[in-house]
Backbone as JSON, one array per atom type, in Angstrom:
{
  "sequence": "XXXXXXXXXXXXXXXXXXXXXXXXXXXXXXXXXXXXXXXXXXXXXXXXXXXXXXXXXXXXXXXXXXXXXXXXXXXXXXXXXXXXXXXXXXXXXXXXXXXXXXXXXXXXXXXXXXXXXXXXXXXXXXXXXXXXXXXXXXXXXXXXXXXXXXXXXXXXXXXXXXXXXXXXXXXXXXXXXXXXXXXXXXXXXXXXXXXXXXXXXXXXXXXXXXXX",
  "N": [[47.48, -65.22, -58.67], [47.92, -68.71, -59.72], [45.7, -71.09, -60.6], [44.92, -74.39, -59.74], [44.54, -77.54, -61.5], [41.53, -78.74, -61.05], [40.6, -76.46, -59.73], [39.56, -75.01, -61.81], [38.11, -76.03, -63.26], [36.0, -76.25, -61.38], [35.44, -73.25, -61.19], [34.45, -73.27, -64.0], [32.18, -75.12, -64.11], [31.11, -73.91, -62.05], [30.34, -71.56, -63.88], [28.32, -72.17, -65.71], [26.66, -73.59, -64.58], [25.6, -71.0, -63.47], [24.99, -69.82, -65.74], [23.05, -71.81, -66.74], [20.7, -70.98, -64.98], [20.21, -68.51, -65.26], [19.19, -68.57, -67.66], [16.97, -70.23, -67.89], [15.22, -68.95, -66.07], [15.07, -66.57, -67.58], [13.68, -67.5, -69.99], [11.17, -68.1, -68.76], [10.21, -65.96, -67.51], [9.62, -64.62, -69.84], [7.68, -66.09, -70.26], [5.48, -66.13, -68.48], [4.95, -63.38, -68.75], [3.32, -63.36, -71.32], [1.61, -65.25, -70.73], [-0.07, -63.45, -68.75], [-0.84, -61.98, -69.96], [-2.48, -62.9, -71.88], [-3.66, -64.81, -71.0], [-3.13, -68.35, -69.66], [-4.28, -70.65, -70.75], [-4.66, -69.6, -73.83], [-2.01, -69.39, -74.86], [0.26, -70.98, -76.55], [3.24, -73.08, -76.33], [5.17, -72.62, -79.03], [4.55, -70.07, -78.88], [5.93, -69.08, -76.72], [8.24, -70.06, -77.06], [9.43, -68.32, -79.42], [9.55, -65.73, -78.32], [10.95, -65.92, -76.45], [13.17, -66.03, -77.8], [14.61, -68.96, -78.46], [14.28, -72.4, -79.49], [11.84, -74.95, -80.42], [12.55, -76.98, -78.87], [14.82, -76.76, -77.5], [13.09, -75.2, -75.56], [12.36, -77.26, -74.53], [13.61, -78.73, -73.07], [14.64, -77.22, -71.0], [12.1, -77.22, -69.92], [10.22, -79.15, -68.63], [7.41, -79.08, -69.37], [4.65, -77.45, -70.31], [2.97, -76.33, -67.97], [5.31, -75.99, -66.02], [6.72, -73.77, -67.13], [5.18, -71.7, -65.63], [5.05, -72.33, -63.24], [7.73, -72.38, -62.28], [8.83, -69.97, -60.53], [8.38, -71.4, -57.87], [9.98, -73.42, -58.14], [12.08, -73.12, -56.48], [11.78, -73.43, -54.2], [10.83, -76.01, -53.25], [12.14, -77.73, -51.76], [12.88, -76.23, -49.44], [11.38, -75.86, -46.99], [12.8, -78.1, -45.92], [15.31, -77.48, -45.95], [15.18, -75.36, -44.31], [14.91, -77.05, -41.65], [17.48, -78.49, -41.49], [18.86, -76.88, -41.59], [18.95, -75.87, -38.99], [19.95, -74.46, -35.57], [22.03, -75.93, -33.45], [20.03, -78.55, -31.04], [17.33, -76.87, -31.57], [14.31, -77.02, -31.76], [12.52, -79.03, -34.8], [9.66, -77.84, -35.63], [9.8, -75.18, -34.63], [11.99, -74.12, -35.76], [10.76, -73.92, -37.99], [8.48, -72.44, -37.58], [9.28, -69.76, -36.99], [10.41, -69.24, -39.37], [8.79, -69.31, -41.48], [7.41, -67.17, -40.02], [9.12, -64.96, -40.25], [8.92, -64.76, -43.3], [6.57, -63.5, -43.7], [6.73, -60.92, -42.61], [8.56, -60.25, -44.45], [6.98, -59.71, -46.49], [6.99, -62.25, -47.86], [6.08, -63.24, -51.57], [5.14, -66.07, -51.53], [4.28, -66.96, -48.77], [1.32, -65.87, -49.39], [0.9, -63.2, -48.19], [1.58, -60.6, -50.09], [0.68, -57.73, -52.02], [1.57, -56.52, -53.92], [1.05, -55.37, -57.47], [1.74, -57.02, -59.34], [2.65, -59.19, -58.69], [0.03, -60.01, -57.21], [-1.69, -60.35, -60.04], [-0.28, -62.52, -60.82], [-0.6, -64.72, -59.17], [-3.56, -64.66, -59.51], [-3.43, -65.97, -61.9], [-2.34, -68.26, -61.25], [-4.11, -69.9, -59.18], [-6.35, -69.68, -61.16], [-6.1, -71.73, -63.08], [-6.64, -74.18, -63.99], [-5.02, -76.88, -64.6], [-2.58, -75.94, -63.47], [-3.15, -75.36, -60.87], [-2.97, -78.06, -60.24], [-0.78, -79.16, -61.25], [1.04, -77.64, -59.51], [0.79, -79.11, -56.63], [2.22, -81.12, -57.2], [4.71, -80.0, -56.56], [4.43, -79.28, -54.34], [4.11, -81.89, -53.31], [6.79, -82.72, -53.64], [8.35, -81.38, -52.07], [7.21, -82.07, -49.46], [7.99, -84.91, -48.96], [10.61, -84.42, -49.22], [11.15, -82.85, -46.83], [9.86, -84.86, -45.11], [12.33, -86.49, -45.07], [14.38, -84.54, -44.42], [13.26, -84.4, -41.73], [13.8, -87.1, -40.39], [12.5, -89.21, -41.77], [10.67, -92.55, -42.5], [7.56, -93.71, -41.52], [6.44, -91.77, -39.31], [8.14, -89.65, -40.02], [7.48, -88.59, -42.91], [4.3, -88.34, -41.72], [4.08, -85.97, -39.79], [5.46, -84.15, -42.02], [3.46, -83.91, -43.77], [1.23, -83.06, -42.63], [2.8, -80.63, -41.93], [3.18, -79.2, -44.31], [1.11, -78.81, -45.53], [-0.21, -77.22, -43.68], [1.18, -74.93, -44.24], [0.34, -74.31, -46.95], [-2.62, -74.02, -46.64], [-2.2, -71.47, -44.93], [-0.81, -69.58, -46.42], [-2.57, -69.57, -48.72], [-5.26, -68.7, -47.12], [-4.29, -66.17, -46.8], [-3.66, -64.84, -49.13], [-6.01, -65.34, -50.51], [-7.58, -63.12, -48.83], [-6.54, -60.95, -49.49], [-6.72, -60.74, -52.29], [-9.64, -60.55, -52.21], [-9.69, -57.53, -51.25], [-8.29, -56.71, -49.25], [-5.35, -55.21, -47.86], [-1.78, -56.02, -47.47], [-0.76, -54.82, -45.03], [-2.74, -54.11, -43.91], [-3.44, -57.12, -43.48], [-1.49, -57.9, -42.14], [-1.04, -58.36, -39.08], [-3.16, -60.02, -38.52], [-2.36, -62.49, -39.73], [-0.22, -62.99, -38.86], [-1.17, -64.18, -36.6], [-2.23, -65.9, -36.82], [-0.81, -67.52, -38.14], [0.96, -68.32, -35.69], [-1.27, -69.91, -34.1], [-1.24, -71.92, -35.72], [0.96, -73.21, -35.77], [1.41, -73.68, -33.13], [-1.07, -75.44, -32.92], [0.11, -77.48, -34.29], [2.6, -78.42, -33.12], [0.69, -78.91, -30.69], [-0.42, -81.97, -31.5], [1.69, -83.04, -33.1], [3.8, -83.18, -31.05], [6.77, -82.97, -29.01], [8.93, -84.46, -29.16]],
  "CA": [[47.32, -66.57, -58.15], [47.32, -69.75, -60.64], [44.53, -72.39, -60.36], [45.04, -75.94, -60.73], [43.12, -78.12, -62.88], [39.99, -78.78, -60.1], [39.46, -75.05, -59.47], [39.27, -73.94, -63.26], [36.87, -76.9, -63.38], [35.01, -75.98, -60.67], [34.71, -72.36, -61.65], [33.76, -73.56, -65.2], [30.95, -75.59, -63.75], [29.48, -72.11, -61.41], [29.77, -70.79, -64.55], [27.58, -72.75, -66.45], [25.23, -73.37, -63.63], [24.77, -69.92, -63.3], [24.12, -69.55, -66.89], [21.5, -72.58, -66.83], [20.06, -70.72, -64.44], [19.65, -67.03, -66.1], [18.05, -69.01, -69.05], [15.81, -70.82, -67.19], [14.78, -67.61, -65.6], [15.03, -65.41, -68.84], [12.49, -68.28, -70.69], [10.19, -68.63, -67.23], [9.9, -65.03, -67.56], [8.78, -64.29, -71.23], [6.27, -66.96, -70.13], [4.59, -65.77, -67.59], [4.79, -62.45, -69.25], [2.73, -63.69, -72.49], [0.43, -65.92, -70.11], [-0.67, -62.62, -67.84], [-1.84, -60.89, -71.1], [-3.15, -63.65, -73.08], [-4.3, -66.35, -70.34], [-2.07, -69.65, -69.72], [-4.83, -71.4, -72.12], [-4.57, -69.44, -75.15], [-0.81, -69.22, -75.13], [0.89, -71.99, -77.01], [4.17, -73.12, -76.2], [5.89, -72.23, -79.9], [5.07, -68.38, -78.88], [6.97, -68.79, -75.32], [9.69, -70.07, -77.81], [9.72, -67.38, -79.94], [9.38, -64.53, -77.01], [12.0, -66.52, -75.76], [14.55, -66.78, -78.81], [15.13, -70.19, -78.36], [13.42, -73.09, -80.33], [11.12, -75.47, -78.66], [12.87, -78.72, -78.72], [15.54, -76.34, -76.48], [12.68, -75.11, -74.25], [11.61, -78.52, -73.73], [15.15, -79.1, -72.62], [14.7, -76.61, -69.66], [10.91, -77.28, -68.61], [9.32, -80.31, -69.83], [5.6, -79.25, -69.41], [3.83, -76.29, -70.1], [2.97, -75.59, -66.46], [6.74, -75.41, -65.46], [6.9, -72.41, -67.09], [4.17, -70.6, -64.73], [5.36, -72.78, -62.46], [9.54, -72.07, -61.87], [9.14, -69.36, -59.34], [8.52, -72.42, -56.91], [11.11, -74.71, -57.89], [13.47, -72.86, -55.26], [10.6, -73.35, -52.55], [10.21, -77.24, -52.96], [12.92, -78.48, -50.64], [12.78, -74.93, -48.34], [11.31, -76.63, -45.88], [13.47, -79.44, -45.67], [16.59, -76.44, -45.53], [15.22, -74.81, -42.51], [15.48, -77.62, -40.63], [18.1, -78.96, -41.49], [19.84, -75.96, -40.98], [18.5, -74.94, -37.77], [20.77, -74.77, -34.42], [21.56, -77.28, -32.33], [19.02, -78.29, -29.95], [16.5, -76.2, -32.03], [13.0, -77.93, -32.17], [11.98, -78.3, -36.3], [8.62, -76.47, -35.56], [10.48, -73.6, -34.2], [12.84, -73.18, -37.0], [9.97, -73.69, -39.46], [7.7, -71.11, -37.56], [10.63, -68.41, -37.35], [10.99, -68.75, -41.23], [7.31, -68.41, -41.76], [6.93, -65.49, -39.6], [10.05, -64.26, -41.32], [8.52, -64.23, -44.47], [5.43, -62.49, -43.35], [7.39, -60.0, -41.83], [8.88, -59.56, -45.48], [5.83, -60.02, -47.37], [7.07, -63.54, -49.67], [4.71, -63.92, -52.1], [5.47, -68.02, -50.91], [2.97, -66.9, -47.39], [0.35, -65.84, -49.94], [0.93, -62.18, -48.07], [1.71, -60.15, -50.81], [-0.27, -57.06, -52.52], [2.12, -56.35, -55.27], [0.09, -56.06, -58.45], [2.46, -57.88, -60.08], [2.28, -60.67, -57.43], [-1.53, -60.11, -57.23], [-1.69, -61.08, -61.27], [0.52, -64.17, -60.61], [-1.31, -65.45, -57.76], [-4.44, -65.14, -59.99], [-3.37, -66.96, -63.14], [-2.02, -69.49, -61.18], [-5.13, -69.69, -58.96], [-7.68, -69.38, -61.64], [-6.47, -72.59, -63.89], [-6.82, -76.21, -63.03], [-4.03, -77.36, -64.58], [-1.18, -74.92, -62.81], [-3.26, -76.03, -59.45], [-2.63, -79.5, -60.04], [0.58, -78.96, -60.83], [1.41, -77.08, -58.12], [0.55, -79.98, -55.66], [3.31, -81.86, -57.6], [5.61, -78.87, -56.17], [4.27, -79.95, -52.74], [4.59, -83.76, -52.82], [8.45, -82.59, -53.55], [8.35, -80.98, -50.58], [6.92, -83.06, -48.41], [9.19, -85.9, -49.08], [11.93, -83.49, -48.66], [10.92, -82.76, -45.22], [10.18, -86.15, -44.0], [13.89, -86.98, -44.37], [14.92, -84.0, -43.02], [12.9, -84.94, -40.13], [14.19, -88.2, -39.74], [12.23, -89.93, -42.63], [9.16, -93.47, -41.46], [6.07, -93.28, -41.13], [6.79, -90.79, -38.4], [8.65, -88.29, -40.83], [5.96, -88.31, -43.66], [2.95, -87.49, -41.33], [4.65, -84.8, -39.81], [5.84, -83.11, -42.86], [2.47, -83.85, -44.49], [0.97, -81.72, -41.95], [3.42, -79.09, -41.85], [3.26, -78.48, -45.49], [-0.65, -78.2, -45.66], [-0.89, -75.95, -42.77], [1.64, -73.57, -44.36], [-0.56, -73.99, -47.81], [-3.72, -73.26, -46.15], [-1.78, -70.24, -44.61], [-1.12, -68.8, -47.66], [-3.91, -69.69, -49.0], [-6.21, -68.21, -46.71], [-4.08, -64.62, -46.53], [-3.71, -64.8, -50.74], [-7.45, -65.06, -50.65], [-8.01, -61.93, -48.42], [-5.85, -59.8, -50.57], [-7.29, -61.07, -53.38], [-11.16, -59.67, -52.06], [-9.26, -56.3, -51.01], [-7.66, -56.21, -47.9], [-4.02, -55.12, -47.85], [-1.01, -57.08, -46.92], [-0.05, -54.05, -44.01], [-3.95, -54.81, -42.67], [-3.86, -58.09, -43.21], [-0.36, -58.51, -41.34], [-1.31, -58.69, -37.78], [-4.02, -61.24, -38.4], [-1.56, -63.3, -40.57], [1.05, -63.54, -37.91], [-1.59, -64.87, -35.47], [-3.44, -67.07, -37.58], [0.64, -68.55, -38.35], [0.94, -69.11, -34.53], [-2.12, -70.85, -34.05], [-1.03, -73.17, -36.8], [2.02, -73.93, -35.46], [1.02, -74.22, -31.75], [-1.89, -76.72, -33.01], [0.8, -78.42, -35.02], [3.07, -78.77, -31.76], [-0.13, -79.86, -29.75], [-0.56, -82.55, -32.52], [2.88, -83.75, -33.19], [4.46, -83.47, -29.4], [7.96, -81.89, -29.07], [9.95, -85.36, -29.35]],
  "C": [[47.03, -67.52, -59.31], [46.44, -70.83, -60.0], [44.47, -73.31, -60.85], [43.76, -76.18, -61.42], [41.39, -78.2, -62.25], [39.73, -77.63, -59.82], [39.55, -74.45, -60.96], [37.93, -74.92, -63.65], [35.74, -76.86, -62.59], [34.67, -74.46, -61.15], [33.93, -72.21, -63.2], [32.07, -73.87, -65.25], [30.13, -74.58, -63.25], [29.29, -71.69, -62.53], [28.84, -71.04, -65.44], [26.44, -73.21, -65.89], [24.54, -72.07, -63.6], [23.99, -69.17, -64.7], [22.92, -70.13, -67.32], [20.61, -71.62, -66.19], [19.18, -69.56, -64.52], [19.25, -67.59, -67.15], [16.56, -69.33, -68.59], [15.08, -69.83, -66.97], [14.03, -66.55, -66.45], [13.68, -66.44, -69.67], [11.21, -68.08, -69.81], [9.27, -67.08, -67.32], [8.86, -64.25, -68.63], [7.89, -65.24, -71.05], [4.95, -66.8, -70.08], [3.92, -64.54, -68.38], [3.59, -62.65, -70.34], [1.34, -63.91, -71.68], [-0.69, -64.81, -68.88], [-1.57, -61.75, -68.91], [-2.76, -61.18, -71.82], [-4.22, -64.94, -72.2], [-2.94, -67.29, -70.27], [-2.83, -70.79, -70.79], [-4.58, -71.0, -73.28], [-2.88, -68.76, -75.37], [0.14, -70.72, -75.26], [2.7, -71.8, -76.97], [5.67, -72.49, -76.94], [5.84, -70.56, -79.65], [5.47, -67.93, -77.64], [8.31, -68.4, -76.2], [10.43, -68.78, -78.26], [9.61, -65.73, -79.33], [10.86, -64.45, -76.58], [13.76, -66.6, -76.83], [15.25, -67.85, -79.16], [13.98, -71.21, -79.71], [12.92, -74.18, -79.62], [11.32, -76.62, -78.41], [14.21, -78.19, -77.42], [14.82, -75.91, -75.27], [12.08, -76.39, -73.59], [12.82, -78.84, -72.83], [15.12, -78.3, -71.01], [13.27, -76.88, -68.96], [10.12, -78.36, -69.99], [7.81, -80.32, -70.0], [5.38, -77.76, -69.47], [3.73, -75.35, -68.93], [4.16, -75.31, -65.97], [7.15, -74.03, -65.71], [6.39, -71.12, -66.32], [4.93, -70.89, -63.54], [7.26, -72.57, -61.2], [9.39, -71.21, -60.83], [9.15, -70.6, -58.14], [9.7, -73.28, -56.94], [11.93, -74.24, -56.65], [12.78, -72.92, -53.89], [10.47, -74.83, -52.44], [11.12, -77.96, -52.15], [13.64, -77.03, -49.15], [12.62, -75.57, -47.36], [12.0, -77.36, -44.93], [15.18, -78.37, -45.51], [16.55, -76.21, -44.18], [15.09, -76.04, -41.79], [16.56, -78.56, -40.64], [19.42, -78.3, -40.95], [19.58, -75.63, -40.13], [19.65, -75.29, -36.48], [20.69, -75.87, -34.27], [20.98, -77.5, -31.32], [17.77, -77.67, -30.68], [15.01, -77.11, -32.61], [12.65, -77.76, -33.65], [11.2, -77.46, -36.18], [9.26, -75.29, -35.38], [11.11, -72.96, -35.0], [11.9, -73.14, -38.06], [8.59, -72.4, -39.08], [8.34, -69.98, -37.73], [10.53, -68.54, -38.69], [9.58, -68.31, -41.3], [7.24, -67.26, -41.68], [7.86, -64.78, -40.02], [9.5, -63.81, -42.64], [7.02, -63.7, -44.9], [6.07, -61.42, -43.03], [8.28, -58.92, -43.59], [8.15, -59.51, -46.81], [6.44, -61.46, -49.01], [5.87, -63.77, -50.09], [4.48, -65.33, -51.7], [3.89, -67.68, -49.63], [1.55, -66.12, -48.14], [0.25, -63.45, -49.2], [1.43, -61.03, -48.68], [0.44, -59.21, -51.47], [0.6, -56.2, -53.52], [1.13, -56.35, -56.4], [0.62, -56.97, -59.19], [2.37, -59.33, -59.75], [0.66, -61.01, -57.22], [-1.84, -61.25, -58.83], [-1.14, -62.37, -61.6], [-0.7, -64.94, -60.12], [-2.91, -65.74, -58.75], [-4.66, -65.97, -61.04], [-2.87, -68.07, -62.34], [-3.08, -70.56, -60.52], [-5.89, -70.47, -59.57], [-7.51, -70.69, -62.88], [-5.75, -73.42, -63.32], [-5.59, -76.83, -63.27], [-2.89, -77.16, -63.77], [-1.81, -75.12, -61.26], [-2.56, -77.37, -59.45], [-1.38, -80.13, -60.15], [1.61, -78.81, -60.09], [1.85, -78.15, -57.37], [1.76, -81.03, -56.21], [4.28, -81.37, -56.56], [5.54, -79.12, -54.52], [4.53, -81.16, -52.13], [6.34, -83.32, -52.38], [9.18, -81.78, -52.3], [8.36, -82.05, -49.26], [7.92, -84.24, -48.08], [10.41, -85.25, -48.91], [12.04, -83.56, -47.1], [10.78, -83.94, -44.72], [11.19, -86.82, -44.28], [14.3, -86.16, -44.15], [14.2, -84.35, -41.54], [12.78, -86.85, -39.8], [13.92, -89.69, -40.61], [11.53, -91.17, -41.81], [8.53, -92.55, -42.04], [6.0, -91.77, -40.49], [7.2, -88.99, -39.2], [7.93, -87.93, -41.73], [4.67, -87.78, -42.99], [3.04, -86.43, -40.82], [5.3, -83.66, -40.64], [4.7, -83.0, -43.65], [1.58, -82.84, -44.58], [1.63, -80.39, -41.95], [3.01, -78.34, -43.37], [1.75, -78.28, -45.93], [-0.73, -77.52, -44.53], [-0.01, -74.7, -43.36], [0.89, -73.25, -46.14], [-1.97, -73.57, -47.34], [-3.54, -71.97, -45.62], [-2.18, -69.38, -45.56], [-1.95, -68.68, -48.56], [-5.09, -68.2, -48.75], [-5.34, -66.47, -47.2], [-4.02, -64.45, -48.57], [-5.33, -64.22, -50.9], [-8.17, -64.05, -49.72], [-7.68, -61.02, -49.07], [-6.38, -59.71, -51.86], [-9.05, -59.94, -53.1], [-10.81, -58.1, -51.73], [-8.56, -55.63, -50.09], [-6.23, -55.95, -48.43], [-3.08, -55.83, -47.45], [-0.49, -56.4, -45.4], [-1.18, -54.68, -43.24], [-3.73, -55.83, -42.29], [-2.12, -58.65, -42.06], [-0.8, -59.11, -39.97], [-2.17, -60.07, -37.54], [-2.86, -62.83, -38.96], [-0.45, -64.11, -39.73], [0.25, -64.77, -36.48], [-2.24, -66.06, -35.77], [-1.71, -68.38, -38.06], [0.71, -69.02, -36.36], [0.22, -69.71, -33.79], [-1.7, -71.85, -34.7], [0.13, -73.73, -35.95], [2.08, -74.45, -33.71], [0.06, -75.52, -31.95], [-0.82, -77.81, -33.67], [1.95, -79.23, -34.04], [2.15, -79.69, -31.03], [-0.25, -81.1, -30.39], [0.6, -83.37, -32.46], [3.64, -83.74, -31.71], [5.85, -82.71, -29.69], [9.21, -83.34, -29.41], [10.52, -84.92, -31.16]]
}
């Protein structure tokens, strides 16, 4: 089969997306890696670089702050939200498609619902946790959310307080079950509670917001 000029240009482009994307990844990685052994304070950017093979006027090029580097596992979570309902059936109330994903990813332990007992995921969860900056960061990672979601849901006033809420009840979720695992419980124990403590949330979030 030959390929005109727009599909050699379009497969040019996947291919160069997908290579941004295994860098990004491959840097994000030797990051974290450094920052689990050493701290995220006493690991300076020039020895990501050099972990990394790159030089650091190129890793600035892929993450312009420090914290991005702890930080990248989220980037693919900050307009999630704003997916599932956008993608959800027709007819399909948002809450409904955004509790189904939840309890979906309880069901498959995402580190994202804080239900995770990976040690690997445990050691994350605590460096990211345990310094102020990579919290405060974070909450960046959430605004971008939020605003995501209130134009998938319709965007106003209306669409902001409703996604405001949604996206702090599914951080307090994970939250809270992160911080049981964290004192010792398991993610198998802690399942059952996890799933019920998600449909409370989302029933109060229904009673709250109404079904319109």
């Amino acid at each position: 089969m030959v390929m005109n000029g727009d599909e050699h240009e379009d497969r040019d482009l996947g291919l160069r997306e997908r290579k941004k994307r295994q860098r990004h990844q491959a840097i994000s990685d030797a990051a974290i890696t450094l920052f689990l052994a050493k701290g995220f304070d006493r690991v300076s950017v020039a020895e990501v670089a050099a972990a990394a093979e790159i030089s650091k006027p190129t890793l600035f090029r892929y993450f312009p702050a420090k914290e991005d580097l702890a930080l990248h596992r989220f980037a693919d979570h900050a307009d999630e939200a704003a997916r599932v309902v956008a993608g959800r059936p027709e007819g399909a109330h948002p809450l409904d498609a955004l509790r189904r994903h939840f309890l979906a990813g309880l069901d498959r332990r995402d580190p994202v619902t804080g239900l995770n007992d990976h040690r690997e995921v445990l050691a994350y969860h605590r460096l990211l946790y345990g310094t102020p900056s990579l919290v405060a960061r974070m909450y960046g990672f959430q605004q971008r959310s939020e605003d995501a979601l209130a134009v998938a849901l319709g965007g106003g006033i209306e669409g902001a307080l409703a996604a405001g809420q949604i996206i702090a009840v599914q951080r307090v979720l994970a939250l809270e079950n992160w911080r049981r695992i964290a004192a010792g419980e398991s993610a198998e124990q802690l399942y059952p509670e996890a799933v019920a403590a998600a449909e409370l949330a989302f029933e109060r979030l229904r009673t709250g917001l109404g079904d319109g």
